[in-house]
C-alpha positions as CSV (number, residue, x, y, z in Angstrom):
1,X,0.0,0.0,0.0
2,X,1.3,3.6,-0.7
3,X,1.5,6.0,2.2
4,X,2.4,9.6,1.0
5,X,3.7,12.0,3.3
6,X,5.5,15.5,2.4
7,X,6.2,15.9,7.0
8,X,8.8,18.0,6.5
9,X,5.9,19.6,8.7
10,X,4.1,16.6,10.2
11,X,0.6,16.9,11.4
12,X,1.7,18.1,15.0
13,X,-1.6,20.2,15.2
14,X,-0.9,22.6,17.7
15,X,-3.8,24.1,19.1
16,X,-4.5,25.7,22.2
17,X,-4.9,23.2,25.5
18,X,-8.2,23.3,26.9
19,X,-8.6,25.7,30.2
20,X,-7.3,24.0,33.0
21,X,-10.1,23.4,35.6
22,X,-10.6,24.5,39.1
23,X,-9.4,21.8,41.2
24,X,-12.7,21.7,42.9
25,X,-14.5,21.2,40.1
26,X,-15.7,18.2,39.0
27,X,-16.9,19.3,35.5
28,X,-18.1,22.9,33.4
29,X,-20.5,23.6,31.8
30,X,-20.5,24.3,27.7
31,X,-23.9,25.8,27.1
32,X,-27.0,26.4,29.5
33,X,-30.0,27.9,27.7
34,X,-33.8,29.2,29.1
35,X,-33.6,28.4,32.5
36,X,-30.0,26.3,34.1
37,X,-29.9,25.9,37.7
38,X,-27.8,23.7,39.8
39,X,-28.8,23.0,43.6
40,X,-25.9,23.1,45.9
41,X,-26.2,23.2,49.7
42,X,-30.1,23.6,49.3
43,X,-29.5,27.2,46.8
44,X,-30.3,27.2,43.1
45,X,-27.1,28.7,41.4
46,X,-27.8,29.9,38.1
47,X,-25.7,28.9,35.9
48,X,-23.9,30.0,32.5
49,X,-21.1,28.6,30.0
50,X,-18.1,28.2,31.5
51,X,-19.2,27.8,35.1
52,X,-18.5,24.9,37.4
53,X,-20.1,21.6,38.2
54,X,-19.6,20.2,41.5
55,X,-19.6,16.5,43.0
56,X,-23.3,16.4,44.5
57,X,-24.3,18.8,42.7
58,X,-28.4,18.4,41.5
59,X,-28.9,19.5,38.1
60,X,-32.1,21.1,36.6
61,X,-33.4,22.6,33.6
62,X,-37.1,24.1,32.8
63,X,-39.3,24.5,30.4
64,X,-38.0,25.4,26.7
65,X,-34.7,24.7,28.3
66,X,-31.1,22.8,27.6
67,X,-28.0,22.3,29.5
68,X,-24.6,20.9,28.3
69,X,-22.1,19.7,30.9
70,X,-18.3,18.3,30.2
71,X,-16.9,16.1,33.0
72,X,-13.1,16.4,33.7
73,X,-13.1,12.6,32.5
74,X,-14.1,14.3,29.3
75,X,-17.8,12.9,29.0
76,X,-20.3,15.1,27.8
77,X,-23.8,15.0,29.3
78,X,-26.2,17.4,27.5
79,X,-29.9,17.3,29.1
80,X,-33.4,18.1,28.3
81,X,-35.7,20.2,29.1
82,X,-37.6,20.0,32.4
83,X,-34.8,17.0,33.1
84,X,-33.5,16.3,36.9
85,X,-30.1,15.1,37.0
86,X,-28.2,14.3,40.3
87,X,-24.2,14.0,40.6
88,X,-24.4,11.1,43.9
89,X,-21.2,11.0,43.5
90,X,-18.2,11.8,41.0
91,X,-14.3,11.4,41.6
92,X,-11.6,11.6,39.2
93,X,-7.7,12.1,39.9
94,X,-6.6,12.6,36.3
95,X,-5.8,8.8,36.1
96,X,-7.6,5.5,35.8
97,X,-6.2,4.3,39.5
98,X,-9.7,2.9,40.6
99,X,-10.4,5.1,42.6
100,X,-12.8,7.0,39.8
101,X,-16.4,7.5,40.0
102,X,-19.2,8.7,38.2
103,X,-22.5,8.0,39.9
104,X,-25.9,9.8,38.7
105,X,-29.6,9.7,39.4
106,X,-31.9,10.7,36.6
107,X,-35.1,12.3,38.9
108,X,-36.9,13.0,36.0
109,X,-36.8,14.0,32.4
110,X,-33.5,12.6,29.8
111,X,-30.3,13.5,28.5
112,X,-28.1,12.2,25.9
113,X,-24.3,11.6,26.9
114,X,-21.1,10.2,25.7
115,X,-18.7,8.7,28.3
116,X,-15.5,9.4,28.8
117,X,-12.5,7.9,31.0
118,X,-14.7,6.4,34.3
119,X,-15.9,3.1,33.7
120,X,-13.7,1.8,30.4
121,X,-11.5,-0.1,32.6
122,X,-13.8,-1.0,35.7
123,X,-17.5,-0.8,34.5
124,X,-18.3,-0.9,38.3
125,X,-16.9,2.9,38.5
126,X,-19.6,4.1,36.4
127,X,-23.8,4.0,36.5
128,X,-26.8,6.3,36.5
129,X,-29.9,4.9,38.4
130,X,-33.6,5.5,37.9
131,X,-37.0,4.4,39.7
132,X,-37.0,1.8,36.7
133,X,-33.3,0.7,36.2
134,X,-29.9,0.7,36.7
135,X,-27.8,1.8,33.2
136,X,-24.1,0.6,33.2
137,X,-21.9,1.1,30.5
138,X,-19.2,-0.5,28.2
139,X,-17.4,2.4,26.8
140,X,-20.8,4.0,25.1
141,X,-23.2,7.2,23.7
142,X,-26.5,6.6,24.5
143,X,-29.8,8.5,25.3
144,X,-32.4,7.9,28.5
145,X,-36.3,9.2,28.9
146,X,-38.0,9.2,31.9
147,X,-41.5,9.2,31.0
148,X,-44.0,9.8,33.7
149,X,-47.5,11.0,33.7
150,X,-47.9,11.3,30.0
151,X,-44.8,13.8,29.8
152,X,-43.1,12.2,27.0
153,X,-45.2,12.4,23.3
154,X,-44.6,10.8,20.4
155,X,-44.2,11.9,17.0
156,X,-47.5,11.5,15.9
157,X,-49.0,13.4,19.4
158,X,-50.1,10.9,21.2
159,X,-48.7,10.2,25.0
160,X,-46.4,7.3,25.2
161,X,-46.2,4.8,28.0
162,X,-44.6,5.5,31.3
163,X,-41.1,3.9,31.6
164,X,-38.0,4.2,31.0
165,X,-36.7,4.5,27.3
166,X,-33.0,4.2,26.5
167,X,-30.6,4.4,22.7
168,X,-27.7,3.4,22.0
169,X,-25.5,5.0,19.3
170,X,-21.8,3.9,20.2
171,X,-20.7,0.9,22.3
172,X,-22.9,-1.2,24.8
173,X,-25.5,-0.2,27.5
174,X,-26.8,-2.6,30.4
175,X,-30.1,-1.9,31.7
176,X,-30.3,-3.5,34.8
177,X,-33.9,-4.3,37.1
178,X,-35.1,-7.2,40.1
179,X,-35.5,-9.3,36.4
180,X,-32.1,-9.1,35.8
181,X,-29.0,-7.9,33.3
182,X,-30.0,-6.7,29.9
183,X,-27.5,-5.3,27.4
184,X,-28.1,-3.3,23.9
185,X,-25.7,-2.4,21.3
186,X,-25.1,0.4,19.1
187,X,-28.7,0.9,17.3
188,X,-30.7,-0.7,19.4
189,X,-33.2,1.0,21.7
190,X,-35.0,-0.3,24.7
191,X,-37.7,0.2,27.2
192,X,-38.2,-0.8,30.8
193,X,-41.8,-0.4,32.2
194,X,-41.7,-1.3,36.2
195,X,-38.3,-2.4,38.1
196,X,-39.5,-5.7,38.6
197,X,-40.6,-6.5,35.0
198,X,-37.6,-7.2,32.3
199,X,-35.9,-4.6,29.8
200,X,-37.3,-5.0,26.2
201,X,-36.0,-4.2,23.1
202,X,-37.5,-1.7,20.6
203,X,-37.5,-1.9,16.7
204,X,-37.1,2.0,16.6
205,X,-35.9,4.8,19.0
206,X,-39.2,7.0,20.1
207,X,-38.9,10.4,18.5
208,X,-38.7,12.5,21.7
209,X,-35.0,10.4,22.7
210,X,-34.2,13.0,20.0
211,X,-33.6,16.6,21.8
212,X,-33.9,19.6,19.0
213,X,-32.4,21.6,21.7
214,X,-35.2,24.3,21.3
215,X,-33.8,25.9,24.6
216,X,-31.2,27.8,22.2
217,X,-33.5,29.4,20.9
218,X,-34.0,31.3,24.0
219,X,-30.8,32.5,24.8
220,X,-28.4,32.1,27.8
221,X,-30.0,31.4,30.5
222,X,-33.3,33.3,30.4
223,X,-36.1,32.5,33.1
224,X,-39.1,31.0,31.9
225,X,-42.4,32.2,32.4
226,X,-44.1,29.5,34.8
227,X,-41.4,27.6,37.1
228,X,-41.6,24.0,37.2
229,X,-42.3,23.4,40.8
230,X,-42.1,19.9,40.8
231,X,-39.1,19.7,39.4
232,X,-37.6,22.2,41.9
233,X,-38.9,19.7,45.0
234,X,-37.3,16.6,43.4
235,X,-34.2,19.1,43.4
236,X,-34.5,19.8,46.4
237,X,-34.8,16.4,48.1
238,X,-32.2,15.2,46.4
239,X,-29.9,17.6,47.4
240,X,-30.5,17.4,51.3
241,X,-27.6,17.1,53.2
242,X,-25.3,17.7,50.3
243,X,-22.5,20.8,50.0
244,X,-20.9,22.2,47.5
245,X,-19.1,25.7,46.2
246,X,-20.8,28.4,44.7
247,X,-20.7,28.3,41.1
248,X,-18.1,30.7,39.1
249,X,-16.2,30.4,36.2
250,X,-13.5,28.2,35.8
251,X,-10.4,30.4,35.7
252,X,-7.2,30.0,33.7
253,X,-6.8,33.7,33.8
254,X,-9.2,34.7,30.9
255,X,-13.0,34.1,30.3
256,X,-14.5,30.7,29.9
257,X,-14.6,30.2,25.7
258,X,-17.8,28.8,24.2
259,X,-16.7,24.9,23.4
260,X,-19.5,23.2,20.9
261,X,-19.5,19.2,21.9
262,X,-23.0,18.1,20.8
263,X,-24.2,15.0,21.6
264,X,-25.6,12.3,18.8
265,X,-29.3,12.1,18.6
266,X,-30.4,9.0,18.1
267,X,-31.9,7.9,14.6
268,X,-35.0,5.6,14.3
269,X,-33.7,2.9,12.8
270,X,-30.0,3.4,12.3
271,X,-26.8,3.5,14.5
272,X,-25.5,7.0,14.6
273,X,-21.7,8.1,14.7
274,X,-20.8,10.5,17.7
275,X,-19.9,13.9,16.0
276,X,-20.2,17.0,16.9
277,X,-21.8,19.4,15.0
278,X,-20.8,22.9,12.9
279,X,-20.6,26.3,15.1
280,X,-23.5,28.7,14.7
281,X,-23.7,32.4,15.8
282,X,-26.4,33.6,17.5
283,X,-28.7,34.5,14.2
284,X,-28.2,30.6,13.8
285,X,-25.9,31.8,10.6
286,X,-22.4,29.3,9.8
287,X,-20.0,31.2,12.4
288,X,-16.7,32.1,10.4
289,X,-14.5,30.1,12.3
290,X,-10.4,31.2,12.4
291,X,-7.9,30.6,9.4
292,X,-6.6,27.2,8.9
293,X,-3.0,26.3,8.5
294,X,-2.4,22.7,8.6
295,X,-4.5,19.5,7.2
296,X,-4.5,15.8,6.3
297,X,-6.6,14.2,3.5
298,X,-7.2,10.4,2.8
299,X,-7.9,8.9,-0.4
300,X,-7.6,5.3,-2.1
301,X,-6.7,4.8,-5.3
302,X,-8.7,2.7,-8.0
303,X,-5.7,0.7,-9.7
304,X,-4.1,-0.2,-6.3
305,X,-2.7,1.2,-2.9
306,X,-4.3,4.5,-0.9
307,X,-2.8,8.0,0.1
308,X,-2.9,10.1,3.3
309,X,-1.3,13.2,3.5
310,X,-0.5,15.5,5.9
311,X,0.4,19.4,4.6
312,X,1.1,22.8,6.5
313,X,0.0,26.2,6.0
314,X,1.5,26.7,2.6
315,X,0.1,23.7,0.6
316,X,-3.7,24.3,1.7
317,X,-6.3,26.6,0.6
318,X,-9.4,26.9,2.9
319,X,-13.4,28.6,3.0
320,X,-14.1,30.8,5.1
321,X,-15.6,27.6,7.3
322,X,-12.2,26.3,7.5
323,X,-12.7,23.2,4.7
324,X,-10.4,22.7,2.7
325,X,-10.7,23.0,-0.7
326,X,-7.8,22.7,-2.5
327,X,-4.1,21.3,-1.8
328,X,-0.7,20.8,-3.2
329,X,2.8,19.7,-2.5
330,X,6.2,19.4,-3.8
331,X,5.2,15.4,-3.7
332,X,2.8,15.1,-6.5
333,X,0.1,15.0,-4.1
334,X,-2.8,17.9,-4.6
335,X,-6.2,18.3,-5.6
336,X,-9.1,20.8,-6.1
337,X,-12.5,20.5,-5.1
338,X,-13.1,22.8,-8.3
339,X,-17.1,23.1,-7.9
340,X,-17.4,19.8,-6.1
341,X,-19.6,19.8,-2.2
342,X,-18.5,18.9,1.1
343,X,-20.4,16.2,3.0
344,X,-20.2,14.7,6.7
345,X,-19.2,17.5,7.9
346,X,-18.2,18.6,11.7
347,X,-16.1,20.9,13.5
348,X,-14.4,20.6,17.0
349,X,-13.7,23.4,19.2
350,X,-12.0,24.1,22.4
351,X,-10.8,27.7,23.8
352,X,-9.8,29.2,20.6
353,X,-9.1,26.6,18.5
354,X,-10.9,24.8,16.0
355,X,-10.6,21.0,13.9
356,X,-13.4,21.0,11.1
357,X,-13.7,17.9,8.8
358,X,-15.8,16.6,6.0
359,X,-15.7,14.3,2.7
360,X,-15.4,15.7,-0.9
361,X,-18.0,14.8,-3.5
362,X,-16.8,15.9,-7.0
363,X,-13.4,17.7,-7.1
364,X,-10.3,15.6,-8.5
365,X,-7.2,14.8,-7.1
366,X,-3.4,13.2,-8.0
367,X,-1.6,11.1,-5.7
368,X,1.9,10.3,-5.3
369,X,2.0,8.0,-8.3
370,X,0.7,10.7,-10.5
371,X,-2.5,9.1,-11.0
372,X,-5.2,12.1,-11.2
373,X,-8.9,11.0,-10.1
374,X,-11.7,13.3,-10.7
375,X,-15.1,12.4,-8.7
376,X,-13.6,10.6,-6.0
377,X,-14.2,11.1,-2.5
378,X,-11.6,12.4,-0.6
379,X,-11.4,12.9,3.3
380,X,-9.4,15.5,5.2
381,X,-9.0,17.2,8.6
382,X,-8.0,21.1,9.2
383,X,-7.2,22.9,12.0
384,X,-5.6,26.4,13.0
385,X,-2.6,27.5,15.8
386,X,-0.5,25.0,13.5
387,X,3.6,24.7,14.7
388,X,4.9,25.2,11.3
389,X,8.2,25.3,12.7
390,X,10.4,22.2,13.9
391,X,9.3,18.7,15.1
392,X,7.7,19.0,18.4
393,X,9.2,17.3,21.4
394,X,6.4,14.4,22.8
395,X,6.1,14.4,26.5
396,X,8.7,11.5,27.8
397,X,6.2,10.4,30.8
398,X,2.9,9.5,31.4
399,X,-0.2,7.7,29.9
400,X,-3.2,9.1,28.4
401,X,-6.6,7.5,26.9
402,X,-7.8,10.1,24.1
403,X,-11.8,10.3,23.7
404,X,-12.9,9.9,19.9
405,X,-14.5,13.2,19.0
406,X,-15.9,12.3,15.0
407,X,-14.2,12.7,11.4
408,X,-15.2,12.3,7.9
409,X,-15.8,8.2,8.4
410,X,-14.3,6.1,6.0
411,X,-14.0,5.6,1.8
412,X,-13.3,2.4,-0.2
413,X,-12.9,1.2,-3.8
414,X,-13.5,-1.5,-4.9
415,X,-14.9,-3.3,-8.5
416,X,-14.7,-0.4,-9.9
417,X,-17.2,1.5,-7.7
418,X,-16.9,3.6,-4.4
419,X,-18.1,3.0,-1.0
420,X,-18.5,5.2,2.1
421,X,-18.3,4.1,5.5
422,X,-17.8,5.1,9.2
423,X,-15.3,4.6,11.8
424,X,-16.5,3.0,15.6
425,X,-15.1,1.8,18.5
426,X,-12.2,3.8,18.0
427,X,-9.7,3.8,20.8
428,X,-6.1,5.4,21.0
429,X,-4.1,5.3,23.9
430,X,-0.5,6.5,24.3
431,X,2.5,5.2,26.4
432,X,4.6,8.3,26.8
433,X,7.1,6.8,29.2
434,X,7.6,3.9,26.5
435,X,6.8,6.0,23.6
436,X,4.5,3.7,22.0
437,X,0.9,4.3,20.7
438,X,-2.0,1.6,20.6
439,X,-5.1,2.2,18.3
440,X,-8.1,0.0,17.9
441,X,-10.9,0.6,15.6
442,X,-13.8,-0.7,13.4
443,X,-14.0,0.3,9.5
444,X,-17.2,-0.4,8.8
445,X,-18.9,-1.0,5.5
446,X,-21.4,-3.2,6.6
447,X,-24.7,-1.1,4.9
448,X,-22.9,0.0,1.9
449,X,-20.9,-3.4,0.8
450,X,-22.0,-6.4,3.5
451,X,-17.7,-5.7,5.5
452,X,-16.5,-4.7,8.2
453,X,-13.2,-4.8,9.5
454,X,-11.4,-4.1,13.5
455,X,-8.0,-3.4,13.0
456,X,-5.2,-2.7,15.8
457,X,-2.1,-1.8,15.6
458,X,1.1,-0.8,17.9
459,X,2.3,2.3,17.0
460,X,5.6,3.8,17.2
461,X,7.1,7.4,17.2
462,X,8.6,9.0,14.2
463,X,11.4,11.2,15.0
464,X,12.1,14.4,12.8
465,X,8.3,14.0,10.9
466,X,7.5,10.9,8.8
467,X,3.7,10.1,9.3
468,X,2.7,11.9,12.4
469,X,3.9,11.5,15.4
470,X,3.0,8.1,15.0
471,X,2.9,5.3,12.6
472,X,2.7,1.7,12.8
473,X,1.1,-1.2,10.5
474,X,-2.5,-3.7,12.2
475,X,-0.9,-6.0,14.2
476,X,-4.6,-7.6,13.1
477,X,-7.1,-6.7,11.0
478,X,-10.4,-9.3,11.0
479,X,-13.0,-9.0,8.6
480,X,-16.5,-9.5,8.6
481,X,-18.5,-10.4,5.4
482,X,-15.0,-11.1,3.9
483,X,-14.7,-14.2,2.1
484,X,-10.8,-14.5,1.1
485,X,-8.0,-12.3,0.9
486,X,-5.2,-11.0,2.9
487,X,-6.0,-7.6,4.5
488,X,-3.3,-5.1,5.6
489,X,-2.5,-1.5,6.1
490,X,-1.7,1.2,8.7
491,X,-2.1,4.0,10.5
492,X,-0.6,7.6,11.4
493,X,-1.6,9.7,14.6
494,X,-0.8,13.6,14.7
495,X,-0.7,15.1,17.9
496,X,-2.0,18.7,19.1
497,X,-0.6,21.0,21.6
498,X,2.7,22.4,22.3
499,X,3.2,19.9,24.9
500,X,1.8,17.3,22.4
501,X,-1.0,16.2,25.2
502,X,-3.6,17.3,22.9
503,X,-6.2,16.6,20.2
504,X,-5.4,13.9,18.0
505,X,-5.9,13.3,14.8
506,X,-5.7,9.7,13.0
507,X,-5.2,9.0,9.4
508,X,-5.4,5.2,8.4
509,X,-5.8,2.7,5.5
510,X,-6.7,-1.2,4.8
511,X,-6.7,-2.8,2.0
512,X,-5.9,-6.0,-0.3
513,X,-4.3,-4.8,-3.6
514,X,-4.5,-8.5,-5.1
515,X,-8.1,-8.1,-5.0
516,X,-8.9,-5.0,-5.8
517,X,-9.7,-3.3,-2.2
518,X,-8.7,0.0,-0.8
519,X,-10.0,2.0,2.1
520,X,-8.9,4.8,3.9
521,X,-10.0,6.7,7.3
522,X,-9.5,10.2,8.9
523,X,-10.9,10.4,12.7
524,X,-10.3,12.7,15.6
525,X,-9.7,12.4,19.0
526,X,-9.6,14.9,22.3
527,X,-7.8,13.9,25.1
């Protein structure tokens, strides 16, 4: 397989680390519209973007209203209107020691969520109870309801059942009762009537699992007209007894930054990728997001063999929405989207720094054979605050677990046609101390060509550029719907920040030239 690189400037996307958090603080939050409270030592504290979540804190929102909260695991929980949410308990060091926790009680209403550090090595560290069930996780987005007195309604207006209602759109949940253990994958959605009768499986999330996140709408943090009382006293009784600090921003020395992380909604019917979504100003117009100066781009190539490229500042041209649109290098690799459109797109953003990604539809492009393809899909990644000077140094201690954040998916050829697919499961971890990388992941193509394939690989540093930070080929690659062949291929990591802690992003391929298959992959990760 071919793997292109120019890396005199490798990816090393050096972006801004994420405000450091008040030591007290067990999370902040991104965005709180209509009306955000948090009850701490039996006051409601108002609360805003950028201000802090405490352990045992109780969580609210009203009417019309929407709150987004990231933990310091890095899990995002993003609730629902006239939701309850209570933090019994939430501990986490920095490190997965065992001593992590992240114990909630949903009171009332939903929230959508995807988990970060707690529970992916001890599944006992992590759980969020209801008067119906107990939800564990393995590694996971999902989505709960609460429904109680008619309060959830389905798409068609009528009132559904009282219950419990869960999705799944990454990993595993386990919905847990009196009847037992019961555990749903990615696409499946469930329903749990009473604790003591068992956990069944739906054909089709319910509508209202999806939040349109009409809170927005109202602005930061505006009252509503008519308090919801009854939330307010299961608020209240679940914070007896509890204490807590007063709410402020979390200080680094300048103003909390607005940070978009939405959480999936689920699809009726489909698994959905986690991804967050493109930045909006306040008119709900495409914000124009800050110049980019670095990218990578994935492509395979029809007569055998893939490209991923990663250039600098000088070899990209970019929209005002920070795609890229054009490329070229000194090693025959470029291409124009030349009246082409951008799908799958999705931006990350923390503090003041921004990752955007998307696919190509149209355009053309030449790899590093001098092949020129025009049509073919093409994946890339962009971000500003590039280091376009020297190699950075990577931390020589230490372990981190980096939290996939979304990307472009994945793009094959094969028999003379092309396919589209999406990346899963992803997991990178790095070694510092060891200086070695381990990346997991599934390349699925199950809807579009019947195969899927988990590859891992062990992944080593490359000093002075080469393909990231890190490169290695699959130590294993198995395939599903596969019926012969030998699979192989690689992958390259490109780490952010000047102390190279930060965002990732991954650039991979798999394929079996004897046969006729390429793929290749671009997805993102935050630590």
């Amino acid at each position: 397989m071919k793997f292109s690189s120019r890396f005199g400037l490798p990816l090393t996307l050096v972006l801004m680390l994420v405000p450091a958090m008040a030591q007290a603080a067990a999370g902040r939050v991104l965005m709180a519209a209509g009306d955000a409270v948090a009850i701490r030592d039996g006051k409601e504290v108002k609360l805003a973007a950028g201000a802090a979540i405490n352990d045992r804190d109780v969580l609210r929102t009203g009417t019309g209203s929407n709150l987004q909260v990231r933990m310091t695991d890095e899990s995002v929980v993003a609730l629902k209107e006239r939701t309850t949410l209570a933090i019994d308990q939430y501990r986490f060091s920095g490190q997965q020691d065992g001593s992590e926790r992240a114990f909630y009680r949903l009171l009332k209403g939903g929230f959508r969520t995807i988990s970060g550090l707690i529970g992916k090595t001890n599944r006992a560290n992590y759980e969020v109870r209801t008067s119906v069930a107990t939800i564990g996780i393995r590694g996971t987005a999902y989505s709960l309801a609460l429904c109680e007195a008619g309060s959830c309604i389905n798409a068609n207006g009528t009132a559904a059942r009282d219950g419990l209602y869960g999705a799944v759109t990454e990993g595993k949940v386990a919905a847990s009762n009196t009847k037992g253990a019961f555990e749903f994958i990615a696409g499946e959605a469930f329903f749990a009537l009473r604790p003591d009768v068992g956990v069944e499986k739906l054909l089709v999330p319910p509508a209202f699992l999806a939040d349109r996140l009409e809170g927005q709408k109202r602005g930061a943090n505006q009252p509503q007209t008519a308090k919801d009382d009854a939330a307010k006293s299961d608020a209240a009784t679940a914070s007896t007894g509890t204490k807590g600090e007063e709410a402020g921003s979390i200080t680094n020395g300048t103003a909390a930054a607005s940070t978009t992380a939405i959480v999936p909604n689920p699809t009726p019917g489909s698994a959905v990728q986690a991804a967050t979504t493109e930045n909006k100003n306040a008119a709900g117009a495409p914000e124009v997001l800050p110049p980019r100066d670095g990218f990578v781009v994935a492509f395979p190539f029809p007569t055998g063999g893939t490209d991923f490229y990663f250039g600098g500042e000088a070899e990209g041209t970019y929209d005002s929405a920070g795609n890229l649109i054009a490329f070229t290098s000194t090693q025959g690799v470029s291409g124009s989207i030349a009246g082409g459109t951008i799908t799958n797109r999705g931006t990350m953003t923390d503090g003041s720094t921004v990752v955007t990604w998307g696919r190509w539809s149209g355009g053309s492009v030449t790899g590093s054979d001098g092949q020129t393809l025009t049509g073919f899909p093409l994946l890339f990644a962009t971000a500003n605050n590039v280091n376009t000077g020297v190699q950075q140094a990577l931390p020589t201690s230490g372990i981190v677990s980096y939290t996939p954040a979304g990307g472009p998916g994945a793009v094959a050829y094969t028999g003379g046609q092309t396919y589209t697919g999406s990346v899963t499961n992803a997991l990178l971890t790095i070694d510092f101390g060891a200086q070695q990388a381990s990346f997991g992941a599934t390349i699925d193509f199950l809807s579009a060509m019947g195969k899927k394939f988990d590859v891992t690989a062990t992944l080593g540093p490359n000093a002075g550029g080469g393909l990231g930070d890190y490169f290695g080929n699959y130590s294993s690659v198995n395939c599903v719907g596969c019926t012969g062949g030998t699979y192989t291929g690689g992958v390259s990591v490109g780490l952010a920040g000047t102390d190279g802690y930060g965002t990732a992003v991954a650039a991979g391929c798999i394929g079996d030239i004897a046969n006729g298959f390429n793929a290749t992959f671009v997805e993102v990760f935050r630590k």
